[in-house]
C-alpha positions in Angstrom: 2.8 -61.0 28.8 2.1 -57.3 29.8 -1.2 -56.5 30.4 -3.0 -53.4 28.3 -5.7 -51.5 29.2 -7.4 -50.3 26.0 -9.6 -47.7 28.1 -6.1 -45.2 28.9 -5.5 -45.3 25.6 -1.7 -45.6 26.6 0.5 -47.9 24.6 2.7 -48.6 27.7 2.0 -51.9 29.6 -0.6 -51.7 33.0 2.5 -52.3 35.1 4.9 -49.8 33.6 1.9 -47.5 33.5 1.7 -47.8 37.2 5.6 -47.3 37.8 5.0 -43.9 36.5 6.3 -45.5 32.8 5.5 -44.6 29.3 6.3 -46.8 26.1 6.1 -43.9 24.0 8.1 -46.4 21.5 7.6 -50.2 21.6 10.4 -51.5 23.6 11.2 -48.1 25.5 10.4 -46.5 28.8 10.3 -43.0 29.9 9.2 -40.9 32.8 6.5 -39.0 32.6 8.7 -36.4 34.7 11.4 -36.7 33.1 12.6 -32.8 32.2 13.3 -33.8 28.5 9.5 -34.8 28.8 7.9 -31.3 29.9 10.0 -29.7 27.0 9.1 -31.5 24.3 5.2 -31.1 25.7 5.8 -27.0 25.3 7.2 -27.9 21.6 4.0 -30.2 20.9 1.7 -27.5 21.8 3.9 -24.7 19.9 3.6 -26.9 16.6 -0.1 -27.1 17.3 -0.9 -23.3 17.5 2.3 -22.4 14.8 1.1 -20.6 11.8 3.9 -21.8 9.4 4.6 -25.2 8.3 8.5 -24.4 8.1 8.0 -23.8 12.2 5.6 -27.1 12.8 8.3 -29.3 10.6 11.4 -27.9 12.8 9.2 -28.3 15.8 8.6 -32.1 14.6 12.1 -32.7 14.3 12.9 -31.1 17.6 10.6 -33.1 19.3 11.7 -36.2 17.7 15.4 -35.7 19.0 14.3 -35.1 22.4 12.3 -38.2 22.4 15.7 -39.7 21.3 17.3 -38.0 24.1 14.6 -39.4 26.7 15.0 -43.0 25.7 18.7 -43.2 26.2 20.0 -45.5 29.2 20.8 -43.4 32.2 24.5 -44.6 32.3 25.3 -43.7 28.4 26.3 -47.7 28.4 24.9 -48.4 24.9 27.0 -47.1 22.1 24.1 -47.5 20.1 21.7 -44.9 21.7 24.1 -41.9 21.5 23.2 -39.5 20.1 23.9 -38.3 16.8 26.2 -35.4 16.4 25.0 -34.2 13.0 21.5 -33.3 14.7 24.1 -30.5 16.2 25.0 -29.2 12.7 21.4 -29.5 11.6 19.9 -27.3 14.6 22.7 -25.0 14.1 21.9 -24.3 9.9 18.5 -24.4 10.7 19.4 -21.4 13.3 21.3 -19.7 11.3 18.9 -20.1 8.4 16.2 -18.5 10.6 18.1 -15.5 11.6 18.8 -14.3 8.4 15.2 -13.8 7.6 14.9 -9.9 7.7 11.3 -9.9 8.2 11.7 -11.8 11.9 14.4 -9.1 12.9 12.1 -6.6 12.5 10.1 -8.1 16.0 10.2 -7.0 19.4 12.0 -9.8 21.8 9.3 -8.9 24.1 7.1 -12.2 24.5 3.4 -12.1 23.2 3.6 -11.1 19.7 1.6 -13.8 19.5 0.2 -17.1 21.3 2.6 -19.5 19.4 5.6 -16.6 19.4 5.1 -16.9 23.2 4.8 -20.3 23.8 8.5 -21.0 21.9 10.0 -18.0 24.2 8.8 -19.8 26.9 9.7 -23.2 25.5 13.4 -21.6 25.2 13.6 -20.5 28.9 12.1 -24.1 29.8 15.1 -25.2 27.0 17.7 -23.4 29.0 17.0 -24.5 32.6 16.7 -28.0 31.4 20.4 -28.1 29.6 21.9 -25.7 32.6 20.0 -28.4 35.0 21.0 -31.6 33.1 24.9 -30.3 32.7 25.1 -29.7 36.7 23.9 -33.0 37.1 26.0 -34.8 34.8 23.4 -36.8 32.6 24.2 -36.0 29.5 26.8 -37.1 27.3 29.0 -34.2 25.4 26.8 -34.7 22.1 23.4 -34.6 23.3 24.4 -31.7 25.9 26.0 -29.3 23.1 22.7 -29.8 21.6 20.5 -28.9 24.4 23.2 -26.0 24.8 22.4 -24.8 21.1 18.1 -25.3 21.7 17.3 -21.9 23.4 18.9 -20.2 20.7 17.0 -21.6 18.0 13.8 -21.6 19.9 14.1 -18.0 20.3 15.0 -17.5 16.5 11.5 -19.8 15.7 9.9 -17.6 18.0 10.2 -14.2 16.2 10.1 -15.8 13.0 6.7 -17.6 13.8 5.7 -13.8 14.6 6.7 -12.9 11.0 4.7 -15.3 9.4 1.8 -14.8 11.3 2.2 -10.8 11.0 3.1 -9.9 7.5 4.0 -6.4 7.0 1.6 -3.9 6.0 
């Protein structure tokens, strides 16, 4: 049996733990540098400084699929771990829901707006290299890549609408 050490405070066994290993699910094991990893660590911090809870929910969800992502088998050999395709039609409503919103058209596409506005623009150029990065490299099956495709977009669209919120008009 796997040793823990309750003193990290990481749920991941001693010996994974020192393979560079994290369980962030029972039963799973990820690399702390894995790309999808430093991604969904610039999304964590955007939900914690985001002034709307429509932004911190989408943020959630995003994160949550990119943990997905992270946990699959490196070969794409289990059927079962693929990816769902209707996350794709989700992120792209969810887009298109965003831009519509007059009052985040009205920002400049200038990062710095504000701290969490800036930290999505930059969590959409980190979105960007990883998917352009992950396609030349061929880990990603057709699904989960059309996703990561799609993710700067939306990041983006969070971005000036987290901006709105947190700068009504006057």
């Amino acid at each position: 049996m796997p040793s823990h050490s309750p003193e990290s405070g990481s749920l991941a066994p001693k010996n994974q733990r020192q393979q560079g290993l994290s369980g962030l699910t029972p039963g799973t094991q990820v690399r702390p540098d894995d790309p999808l990893m430093e991604l969904n660590v610039w999304l964590g911090l955007a939900r914690a400084c985001a002034h709307s809870a429509r932004v911190q929910m989408i943020l959630l969800a995003l994160q949550t699929d990119l943990q997905r992502m992270a946990q699959r088998p490196p070969d794409h050999s289990d059927a079962s771990s693929a990816f769902p395709a209707e996350r794709i039609g989700w992120l792209d409503e969810t887009w298109e829901a965003l831009e519509r919103d007059p009052r985040a058209q009205s920002f400049s596409e200038l990062p710095g707006d504000t701290v969490s506005g800036a930290i999505l623009d930059l969590a959409s150029v980190v979105a960007r290299r990883l998917g352009n990065r992950l396609r030349e490299e061929g880990q990603m099956d057709p699904i989960a890549q059309g996703y990561l495709d799609r993710l700067p977009g939306l990041l983006f669209a969070l971005a000036r609408h987290e901006e709105a919120q947190a700068n009504p008009p006057r």
